[in-house]
C-alpha positions as CSV (number, residue, x, y, z in Angstrom):
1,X,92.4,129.9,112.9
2,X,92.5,128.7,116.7
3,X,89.5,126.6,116.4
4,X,91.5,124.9,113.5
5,X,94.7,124.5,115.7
6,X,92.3,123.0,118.3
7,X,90.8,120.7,116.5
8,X,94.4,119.7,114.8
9,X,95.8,119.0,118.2
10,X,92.8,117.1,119.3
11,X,93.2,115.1,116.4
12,X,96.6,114.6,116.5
13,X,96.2,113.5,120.6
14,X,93.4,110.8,119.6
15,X,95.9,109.6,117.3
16,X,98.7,109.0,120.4
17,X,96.0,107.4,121.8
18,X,95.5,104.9,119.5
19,X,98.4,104.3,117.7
20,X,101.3,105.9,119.6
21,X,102.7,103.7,122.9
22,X,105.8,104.6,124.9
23,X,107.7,101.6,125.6
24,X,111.4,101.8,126.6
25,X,112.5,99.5,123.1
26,X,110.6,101.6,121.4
27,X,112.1,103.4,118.4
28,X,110.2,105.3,115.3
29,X,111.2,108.0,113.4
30,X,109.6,111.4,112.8
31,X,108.6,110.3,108.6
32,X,107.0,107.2,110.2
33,X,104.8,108.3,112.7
34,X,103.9,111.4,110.2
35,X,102.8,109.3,107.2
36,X,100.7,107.2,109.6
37,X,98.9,109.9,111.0
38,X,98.1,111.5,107.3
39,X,96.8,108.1,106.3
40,X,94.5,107.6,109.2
41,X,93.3,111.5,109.1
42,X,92.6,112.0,105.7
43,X,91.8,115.5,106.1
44,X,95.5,116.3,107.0
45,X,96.4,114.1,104.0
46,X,98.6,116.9,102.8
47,X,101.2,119.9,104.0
48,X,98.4,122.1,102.8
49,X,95.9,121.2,105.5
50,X,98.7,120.9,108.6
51,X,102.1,121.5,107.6
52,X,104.7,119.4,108.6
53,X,106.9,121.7,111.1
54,X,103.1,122.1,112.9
55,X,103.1,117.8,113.4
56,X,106.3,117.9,114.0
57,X,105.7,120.4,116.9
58,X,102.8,118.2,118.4
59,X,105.1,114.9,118.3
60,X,108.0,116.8,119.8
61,X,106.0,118.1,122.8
62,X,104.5,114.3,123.1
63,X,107.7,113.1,123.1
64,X,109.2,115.5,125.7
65,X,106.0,115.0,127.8
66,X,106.2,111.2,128.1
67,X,109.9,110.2,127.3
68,X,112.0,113.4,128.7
69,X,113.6,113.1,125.8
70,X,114.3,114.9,122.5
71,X,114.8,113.2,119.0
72,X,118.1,113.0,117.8
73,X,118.2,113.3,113.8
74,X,114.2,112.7,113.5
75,X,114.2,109.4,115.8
76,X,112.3,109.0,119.0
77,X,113.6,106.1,121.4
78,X,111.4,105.4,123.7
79,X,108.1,106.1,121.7
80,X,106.8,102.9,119.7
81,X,104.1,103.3,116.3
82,X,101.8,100.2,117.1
83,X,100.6,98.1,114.1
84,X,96.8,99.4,113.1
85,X,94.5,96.9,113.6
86,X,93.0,94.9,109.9
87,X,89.2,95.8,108.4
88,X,88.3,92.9,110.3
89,X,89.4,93.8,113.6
90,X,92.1,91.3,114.2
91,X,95.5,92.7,115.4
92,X,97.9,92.3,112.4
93,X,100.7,90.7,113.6
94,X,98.0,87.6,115.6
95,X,96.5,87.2,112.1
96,X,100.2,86.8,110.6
97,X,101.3,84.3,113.6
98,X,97.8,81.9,113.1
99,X,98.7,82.0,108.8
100,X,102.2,80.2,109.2
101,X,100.1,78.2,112.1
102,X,98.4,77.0,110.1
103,X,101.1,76.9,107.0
104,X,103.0,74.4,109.3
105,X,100.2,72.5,110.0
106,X,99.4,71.8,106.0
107,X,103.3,70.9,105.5
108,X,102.7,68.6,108.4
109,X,100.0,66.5,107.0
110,X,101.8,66.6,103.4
111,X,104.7,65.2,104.9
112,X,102.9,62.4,107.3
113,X,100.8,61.6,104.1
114,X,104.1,60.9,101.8
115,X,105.0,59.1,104.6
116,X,102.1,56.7,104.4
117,X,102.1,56.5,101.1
118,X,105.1,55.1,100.5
């Protein structure tokens, strides 16, 4: 049984490691940051493998440890979720900004080619 809560708050700190950042416009709530840490650890997938009041124990005491602060009504300020990164390494929300980059750039040409056509 303790080797199992070990190895549940190890996972759960690897997880603040990568996907949890405390930022002061942060804001997430408790449901957010608990289905993204079931998706990413599949073996905690359900309340049968970690229970909910037991992640909501490790986020509480992350919270308190870096922000001083307690949740109010299951939201954090101060504690951010970051975006995971896409199967292809790329950080989500660059991939997103270099699509309409290039949408713009196609409309562009369109429009500069009616232009000349006319």
């Amino acid at each position: 049984e303790q080797e199992r809560e070990e190895q549940q708050q190890k996972d759960f700190n690897q997880f603040c490691r990568e996907r949890v950042e405390v930022k002061p416009s942060g804001r997430v709530h408790i449901s957010e940051l608990s289905r993204a840490f079931r998706e990413q650890y599949g073996r905690y997938r359900t309340t049968e493998q970690m229970s909910d009041n037991v992640l909501k124990g490790y986020f509480r005491a992350f919270a308190k440890r870096n922000t001083g602060m307690k949740g109010r009504q299951g939201f954090y300020k101060g504690i951010a979720l970051k975006e995971r990164a896409s199967a292809f390494g790329a950080d989500p929300a660059a991939v997103q900004r270099l699509k309409e980059e290039q949408e713009r750039r196609q409309e562009e040409k369109a429009k500069v080619a009616r232009i000349l056509s006319v």
